[in-house]
N, C-alpha and C positions, 0 to 999 in steps of 0.2 A: 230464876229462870234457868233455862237448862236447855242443852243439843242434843240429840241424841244423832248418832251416825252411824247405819247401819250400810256396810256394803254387800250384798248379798254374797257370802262363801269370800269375804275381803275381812279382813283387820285392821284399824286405822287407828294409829298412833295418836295422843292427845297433840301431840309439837313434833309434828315429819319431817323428816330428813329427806329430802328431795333423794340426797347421792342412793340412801338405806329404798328408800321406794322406788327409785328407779332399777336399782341393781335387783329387787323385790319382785316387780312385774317384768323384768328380762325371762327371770326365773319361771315365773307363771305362765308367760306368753311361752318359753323353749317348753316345758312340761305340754301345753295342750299340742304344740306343736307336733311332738313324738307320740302324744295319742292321737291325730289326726294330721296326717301329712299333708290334710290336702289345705289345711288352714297356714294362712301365710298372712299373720297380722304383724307390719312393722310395731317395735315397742316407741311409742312415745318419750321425747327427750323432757322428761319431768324438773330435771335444771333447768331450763330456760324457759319452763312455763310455770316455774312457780310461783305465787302470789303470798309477797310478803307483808305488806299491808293489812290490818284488820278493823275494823271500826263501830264498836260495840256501846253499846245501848250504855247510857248514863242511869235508866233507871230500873238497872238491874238489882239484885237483893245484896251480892258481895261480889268481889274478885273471884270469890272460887268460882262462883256459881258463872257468871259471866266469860269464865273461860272454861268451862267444865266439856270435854269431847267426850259423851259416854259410849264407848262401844256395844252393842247389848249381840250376841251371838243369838242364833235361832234354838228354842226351844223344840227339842224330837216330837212328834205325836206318831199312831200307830198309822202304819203304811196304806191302809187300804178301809173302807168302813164300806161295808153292805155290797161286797164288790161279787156281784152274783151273776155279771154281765160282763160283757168285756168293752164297754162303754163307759165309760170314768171321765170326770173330770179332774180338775187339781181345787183345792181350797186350803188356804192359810186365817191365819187371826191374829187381827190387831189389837190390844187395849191400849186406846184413844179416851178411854173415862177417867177424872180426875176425881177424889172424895173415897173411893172405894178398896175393900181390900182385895188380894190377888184374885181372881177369877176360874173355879174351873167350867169349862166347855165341852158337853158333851155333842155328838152326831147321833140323831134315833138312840139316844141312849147311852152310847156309847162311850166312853171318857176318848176325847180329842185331846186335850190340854190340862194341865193342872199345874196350878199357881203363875198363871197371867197377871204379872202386873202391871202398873202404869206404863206403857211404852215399849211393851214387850211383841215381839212379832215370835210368830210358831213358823215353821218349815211347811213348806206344802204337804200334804196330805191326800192321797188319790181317794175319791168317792164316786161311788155310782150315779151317774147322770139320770138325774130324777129332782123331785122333792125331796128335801131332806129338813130334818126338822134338827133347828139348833135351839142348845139350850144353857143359859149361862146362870151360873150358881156362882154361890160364896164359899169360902171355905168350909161353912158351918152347914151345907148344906141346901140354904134360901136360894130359892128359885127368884132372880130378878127379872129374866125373860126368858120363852117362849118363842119363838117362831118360822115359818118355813121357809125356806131357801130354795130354787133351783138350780142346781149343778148343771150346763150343757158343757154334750158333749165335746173333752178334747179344750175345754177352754179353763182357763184358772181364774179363781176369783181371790180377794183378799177381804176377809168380814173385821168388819173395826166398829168395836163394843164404842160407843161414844154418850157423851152427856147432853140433854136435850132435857128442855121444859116441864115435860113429865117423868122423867127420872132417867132410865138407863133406855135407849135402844140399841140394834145394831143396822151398820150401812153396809150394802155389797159392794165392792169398787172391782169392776173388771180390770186386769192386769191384759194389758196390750204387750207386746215386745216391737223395738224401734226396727226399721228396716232403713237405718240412716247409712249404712255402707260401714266401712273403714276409719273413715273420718268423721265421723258425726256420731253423735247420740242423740236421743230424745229425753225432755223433759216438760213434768208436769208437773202440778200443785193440787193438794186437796185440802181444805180446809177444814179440819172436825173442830172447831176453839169454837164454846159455847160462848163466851166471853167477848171475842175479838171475831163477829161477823164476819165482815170485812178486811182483810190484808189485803198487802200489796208482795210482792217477791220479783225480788229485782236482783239480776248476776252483773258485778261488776259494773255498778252505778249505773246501768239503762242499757246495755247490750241487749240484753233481752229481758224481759218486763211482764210481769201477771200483773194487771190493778184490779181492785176491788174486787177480791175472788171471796165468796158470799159463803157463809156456814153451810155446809156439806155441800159444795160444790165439787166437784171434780173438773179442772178444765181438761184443754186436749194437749198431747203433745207439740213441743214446738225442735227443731232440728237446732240444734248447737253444735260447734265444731269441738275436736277432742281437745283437752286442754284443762288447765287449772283455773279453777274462776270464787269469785265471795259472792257467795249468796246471803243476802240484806232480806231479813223478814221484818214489814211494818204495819202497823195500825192506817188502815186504809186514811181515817181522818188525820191522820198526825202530819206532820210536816216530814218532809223527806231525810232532813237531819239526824228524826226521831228516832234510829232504829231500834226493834225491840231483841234483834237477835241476830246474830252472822255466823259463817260457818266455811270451810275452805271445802270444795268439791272436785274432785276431778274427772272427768267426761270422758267417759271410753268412748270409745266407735262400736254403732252395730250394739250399744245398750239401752237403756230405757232408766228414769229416773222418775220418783215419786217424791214430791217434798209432803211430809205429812203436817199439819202446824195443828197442834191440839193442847190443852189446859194441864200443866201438873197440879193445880187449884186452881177452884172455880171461883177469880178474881179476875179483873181485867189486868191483861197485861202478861199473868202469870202462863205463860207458851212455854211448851216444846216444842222443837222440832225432829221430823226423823226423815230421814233421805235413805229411800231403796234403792238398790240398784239390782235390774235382775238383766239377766244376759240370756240369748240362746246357749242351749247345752250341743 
């Protein structure tokens, strides 16, 4: 099993230094500050909300893997596809499919991505707000899907190649941003695990709670205050004991979170996870 932790335009240590992250985001927070005076975000006291506590699944494969934080940075694509209008939208790409090797992604043609792997997220990508026909190949060339997408305008989507019964598809997930204020972020859960239907995703033993959130579900945002919290991924039927996976998160104000949970092998049990976080600019 494996985490993956991505914070969008963030860096995260595998074992954080609360004092290193806090003196970290002073730094971030005074930087956006002097490019926008009119932003007045206090920095969060990251000591006294750190959570030391961890509580990790027993039927993980090893130690490493069970404490593994992987950071994955966003892969470039070209800035603009078929932009012949001054109506765009944004589009990113997930690979969410387990069994396969890296992925390239073209737009109308286009090369979007090349060498998508398992878990991999791309950068947004401006396109013309229309039909857009994706298309996702092998290294070698094999065409495994085919099909259209609508881009509207002014809105971002994020497309996440996933594993499903008859081989490969992909799912659009609208990308919302939270309007929680200062103090608050928002968070949600998607589930692409062919394997594991069902989860549950639970911060800090029942503060706040997804149950049974059902293979390609997307629920809705739920408002959480800023702070440090464990997020507990489990097998909807398991016991609450049982976890398959945890992860240390911390909740800005004014962001939006995604928990992604999807298959590095299509075994049961065998989860990722990946946590976005994307901000207004």
């Amino acid at each position: 099993m494996g985490i993956i932790y991505y914070m969008h335009g963030t860096n995260t240590d595998q074992n954080p230094d609360p004092d290193k992250e806090a003196n970290k985001l002073a730094e971030e927070t005074n930087e956006t500050r002097n490019q926008d005076p009119s932003l007045d975000v206090p920095v969060p006291d990251l000591r006294a909300d750190w959570l030391l506590e961890r509580s990790l699944s027993d039927n993980s494969d090893s130690d490493e893997h069970r404490t593994s934080v992987i950071t994955v940075f966003p892969k470039p694509i070209i800035p603009c596809y078929d932009c012949n209008t001054t109506e765009n939208g944004l589009v990113r790409f997930l690979n969410a499919a387990a069994g396969y090797e890296p992925f390239q992604i073209y737009i109308n043609k286009q090369l979007a991505v090349n060498g998508l792997d398992n878990g991999d997220m791309s950068q947004y990508g401006r396109v013309s707000a229309k039909m857009q026909t994706v298309t996702v190949e092998g290294q070698n060339g094999y065409v495994y899907l085919e099909k259209q997408i609508e881009v509207s305008r002014g809105q971002a989507i994020t497309i996440a190649v996933i594993n499903s019964d008859s081989g490969l598809e992909i799912m659009e997930i609208m990308d919302m941003y939270c309007n929680g204020g200062i103090n608050s972020g928002c968070f949600r859960v998607c589930n692409l695990s062919i394997t594991n239907r069902k989860v549950n995703v639970i911060l800090n033993g029942g503060e706040l709670t997804f149950k049974e959130v059902d293979y390609k579900e997307l629920t809705g945002f739920k408002y959480q205050k800023t702070g440090f919290y464990l997020v507990a991924v489990m097998s909807s039927s398991a016991q609450s004991e049982n976890i398959l996976l945890t992860s240390n998160i911390y909740i800005r104000g004014n962001a939006s979170y995604t928990l992604y949970v999807f298959n590095w092998s299509n075994t049961m049990n065998a989860i990722r996870i990946l946590i976005v976080e994307d901000r207004r600019n």
